[in-house]
C-alpha positions in Angstrom: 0.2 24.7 16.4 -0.8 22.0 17.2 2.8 21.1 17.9 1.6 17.6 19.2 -0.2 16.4 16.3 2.5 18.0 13.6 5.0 16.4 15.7 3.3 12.7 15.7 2.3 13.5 12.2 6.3 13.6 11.1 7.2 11.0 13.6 5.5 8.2 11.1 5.5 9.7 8.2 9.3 10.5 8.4 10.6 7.1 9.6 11.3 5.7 6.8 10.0 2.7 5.0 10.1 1.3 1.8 7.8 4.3 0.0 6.4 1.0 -2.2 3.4 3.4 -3.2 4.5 6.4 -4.1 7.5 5.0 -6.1 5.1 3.0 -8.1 2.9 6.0 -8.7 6.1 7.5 -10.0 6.9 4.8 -12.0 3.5 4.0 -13.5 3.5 8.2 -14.9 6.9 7.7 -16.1 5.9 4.3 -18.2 3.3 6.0 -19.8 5.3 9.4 -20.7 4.2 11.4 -17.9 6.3 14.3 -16.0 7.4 13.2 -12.7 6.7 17.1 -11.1 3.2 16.5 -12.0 2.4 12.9 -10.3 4.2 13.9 -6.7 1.5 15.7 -5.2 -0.5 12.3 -5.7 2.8 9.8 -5.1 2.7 12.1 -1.1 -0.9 11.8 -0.8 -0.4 8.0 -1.4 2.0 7.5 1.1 0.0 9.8 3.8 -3.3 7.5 3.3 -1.0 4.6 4.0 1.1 5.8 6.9 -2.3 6.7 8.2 -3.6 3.2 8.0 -0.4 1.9 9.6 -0.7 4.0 12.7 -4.4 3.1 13.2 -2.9 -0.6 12.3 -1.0 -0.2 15.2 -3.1 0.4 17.9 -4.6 -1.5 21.0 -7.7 -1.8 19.6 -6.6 -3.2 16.1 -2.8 -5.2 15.8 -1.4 -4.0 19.5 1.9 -3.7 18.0 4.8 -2.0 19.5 7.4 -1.4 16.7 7.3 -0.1 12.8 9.6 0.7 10.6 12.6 -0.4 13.1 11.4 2.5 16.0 8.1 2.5 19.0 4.8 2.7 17.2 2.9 6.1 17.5 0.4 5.4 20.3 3.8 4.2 22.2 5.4 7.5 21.9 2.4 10.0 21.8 -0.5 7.7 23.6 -3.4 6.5 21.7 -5.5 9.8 21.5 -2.9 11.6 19.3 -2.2 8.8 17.3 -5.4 8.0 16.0 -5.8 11.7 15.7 -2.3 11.6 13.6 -3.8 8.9 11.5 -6.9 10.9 11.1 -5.0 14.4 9.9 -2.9 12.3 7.6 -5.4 11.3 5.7 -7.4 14.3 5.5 -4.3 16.1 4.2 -3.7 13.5 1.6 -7.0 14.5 0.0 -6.1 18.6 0.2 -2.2 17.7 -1.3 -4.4 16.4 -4.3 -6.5 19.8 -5.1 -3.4 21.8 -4.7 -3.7 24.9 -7.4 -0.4 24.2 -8.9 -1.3 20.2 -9.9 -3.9 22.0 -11.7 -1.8 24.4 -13.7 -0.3 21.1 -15.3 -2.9 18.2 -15.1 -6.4 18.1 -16.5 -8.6 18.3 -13.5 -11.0 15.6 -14.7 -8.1 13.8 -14.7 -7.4 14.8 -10.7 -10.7 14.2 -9.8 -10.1 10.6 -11.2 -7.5 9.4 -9.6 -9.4 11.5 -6.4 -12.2 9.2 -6.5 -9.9 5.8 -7.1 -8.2 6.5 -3.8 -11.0 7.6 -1.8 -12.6 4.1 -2.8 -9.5 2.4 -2.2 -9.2 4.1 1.2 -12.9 3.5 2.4 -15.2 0.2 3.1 -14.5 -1.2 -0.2 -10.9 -0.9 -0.3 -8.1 -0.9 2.5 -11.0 -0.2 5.7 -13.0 -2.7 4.6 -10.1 -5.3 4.4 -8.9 -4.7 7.8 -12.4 -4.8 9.3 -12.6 -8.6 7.7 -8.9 -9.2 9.0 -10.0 -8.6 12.2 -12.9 -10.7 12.2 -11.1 -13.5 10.4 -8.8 -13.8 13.7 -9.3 -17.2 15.2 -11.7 -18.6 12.5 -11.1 -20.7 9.5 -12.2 -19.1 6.0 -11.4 -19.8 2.6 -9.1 -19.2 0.1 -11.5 -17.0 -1.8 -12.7 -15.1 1.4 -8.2 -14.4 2.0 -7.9 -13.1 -1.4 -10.7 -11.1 -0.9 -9.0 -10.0 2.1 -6.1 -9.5 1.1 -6.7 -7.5 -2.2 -8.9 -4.6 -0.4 -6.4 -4.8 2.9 -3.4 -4.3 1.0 -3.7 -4.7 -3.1 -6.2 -1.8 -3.3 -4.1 0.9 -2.4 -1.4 -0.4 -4.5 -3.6 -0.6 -7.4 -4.5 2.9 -7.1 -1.1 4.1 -6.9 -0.1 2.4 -10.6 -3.1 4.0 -11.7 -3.2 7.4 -10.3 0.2 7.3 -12.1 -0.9 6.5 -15.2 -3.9 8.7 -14.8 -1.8 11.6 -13.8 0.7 10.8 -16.8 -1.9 10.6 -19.0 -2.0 7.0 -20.1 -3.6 5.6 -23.3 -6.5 3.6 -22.0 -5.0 0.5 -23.1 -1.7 1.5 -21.1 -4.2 2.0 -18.1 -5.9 -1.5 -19.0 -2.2 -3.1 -18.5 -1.3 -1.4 -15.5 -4.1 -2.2 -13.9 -3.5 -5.8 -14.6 0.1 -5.2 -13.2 -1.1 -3.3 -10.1 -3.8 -6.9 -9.2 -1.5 -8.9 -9.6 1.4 -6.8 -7.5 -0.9 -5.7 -4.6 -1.8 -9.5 -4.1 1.6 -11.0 -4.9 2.9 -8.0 -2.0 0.5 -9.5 0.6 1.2 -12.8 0.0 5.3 -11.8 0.5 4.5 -10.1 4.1 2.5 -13.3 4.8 5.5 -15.1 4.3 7.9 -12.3 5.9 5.4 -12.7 9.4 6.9 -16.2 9.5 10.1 -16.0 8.6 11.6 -12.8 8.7 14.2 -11.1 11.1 12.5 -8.4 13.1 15.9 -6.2 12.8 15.1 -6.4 8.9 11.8 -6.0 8.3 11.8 -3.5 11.2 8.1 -4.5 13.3 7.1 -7.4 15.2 7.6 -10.8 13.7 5.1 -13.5 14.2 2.8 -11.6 14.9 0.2 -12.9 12.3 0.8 -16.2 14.2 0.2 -15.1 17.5 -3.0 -13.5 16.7 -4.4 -16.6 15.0 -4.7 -14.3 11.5 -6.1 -16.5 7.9 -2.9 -15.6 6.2 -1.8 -17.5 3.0 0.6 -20.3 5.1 -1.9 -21.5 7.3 -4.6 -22.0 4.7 -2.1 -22.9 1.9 1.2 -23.8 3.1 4.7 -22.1 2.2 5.4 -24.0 -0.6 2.4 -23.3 -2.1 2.3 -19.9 -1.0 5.7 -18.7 -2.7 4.6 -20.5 -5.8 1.6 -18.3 -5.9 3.4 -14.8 -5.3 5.7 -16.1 -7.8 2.9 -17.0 -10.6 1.4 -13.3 -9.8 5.0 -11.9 -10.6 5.4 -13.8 -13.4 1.8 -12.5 -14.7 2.6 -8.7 -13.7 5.5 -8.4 -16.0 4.0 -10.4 -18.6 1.3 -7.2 -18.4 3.9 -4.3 -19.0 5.0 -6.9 -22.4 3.2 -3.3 -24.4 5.9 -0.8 -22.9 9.5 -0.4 -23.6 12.7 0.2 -21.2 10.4 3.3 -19.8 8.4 0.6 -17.6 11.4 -1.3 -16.6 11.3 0.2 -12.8 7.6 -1.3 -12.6 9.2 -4.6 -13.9 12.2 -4.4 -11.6 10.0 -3.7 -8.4 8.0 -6.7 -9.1 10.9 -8.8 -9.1 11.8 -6.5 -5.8 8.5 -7.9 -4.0 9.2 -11.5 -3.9 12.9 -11.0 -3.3 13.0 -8.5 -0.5 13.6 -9.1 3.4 12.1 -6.1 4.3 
């Protein structure tokens, strides 16, 4: 008990995905010689915070979408009360996965209360929250490019930031290691946004598995309508280009990091 909540808990969290977060988490630890047991309490808590931002995406009062990940969106399934309660247990959860007793068996716990803090910032008003209030109140008004990329790096890039360096972190990274990845995880986290903007116009609901358009519909500053496409896949491009060039320091240990890059500007999904 509650069966409910546990059961609209699972329903997100289990439906799939692409796991971007965690697997970079994963990756980032392994580039920098970490153990892979070690980082997956954080790599879960990671993807908890963002299923949790997803179902609260989701609802009436925010995006009013009806599909993710290819299935009905929570509130459609379990009404709006248990979702947003759903979102709300997920991410409270993701914060106790973190202070588990066994993590500290293996990982310094200065080094867990790091990569505690870096989430909870890139979680709150300054990160991912704070993004999506100014992408609400962006709807149906013309900003800037500076204010989008604001935007768009605490909406999105901020929790994919904090997943290459809670990896690192976790792994126990050379500072200059953690100086590069972060580098890799700015210019990622924007490049990723930039590729959904993109995906919103021209994807295939069947692929990308929520509603398509969307962005459109809702009169949303995305980086087409201030920018164009052209210009908009040159710029995700240029930010891919400048992520790998930032892992030049590792050797083949970092070449998952490298490959998802590619992955971000290539995929349909």
């Amino acid at each position: 008990m509650p069966v409910t909540l546990h059961k609209a808990m699972r329903y997100s969290m289990m439906a799939g995905g692409k796991r971007i977060r965690p697997i970079l988490c994963i990756a980032s630890c392994e580039a920098v010689g970490g153990k892979i047991k070690n980082v997956l309490p954080v790599a879960c808590a990671l993807e908890m915070v963002h299923t949790y931002s997803l179902i609260h995406d989701d609802l009436p009062a925010m995006d009013n979408d009806d599909f993710r990940r290819g299935r009905p969106t929570s509130h459609k399934v379990f009404g709006e009360a248990a979702a947003i309660l759903a979102g709300d247990a997920l991410l409270t959860e993701a914060f106790g996965i973190m202070t588990d007793f066994n993590l500290r068996k293996t990982v310094r716990a200065d080094a867990i209360l790091d990569v505690i803090g870096d989430l909870a910032r890139a979680s709150g008003s300054f990160g991912m929250v704070g993004g999506q209030v100014v992408d609400m109140e962006s709807e149906g008004v013309e900003i800037d490019l500076p204010t989008l990329e604001y935007l768009h790096t605490r909406k999105t890039g901020a929790l994919i930031l904090a997943s290459v360096r809670g990896g690192a972190k976790i792994g126990e990274g050379a500072d200059e290691e953690i100086e590069a990845l972060t580098r890799y995880g700015e210019c990622l986290g924007l490049a990723f946004q930039i590729a959904d903007d993109i995906l919103d116009i021209e994807g295939d609901q069947d692929e990308i598995g929520k509603d398509v358009g969307s962005d459109l519909e809702k009169k949303k500053a995305t980086y087409p309508s201030i920018v164009g496409m052209a210009a908009s896949r040159e710029r995700a491009s240029e930010l891919i280009d400048m992520a790998i060039d930032s892992l030049k320091g590792f050797d083949q240990k970092a070449e998952p990091l490298r490959e998802i890059a590619k992955y971000v500007v290539e995929r349909r999904s």
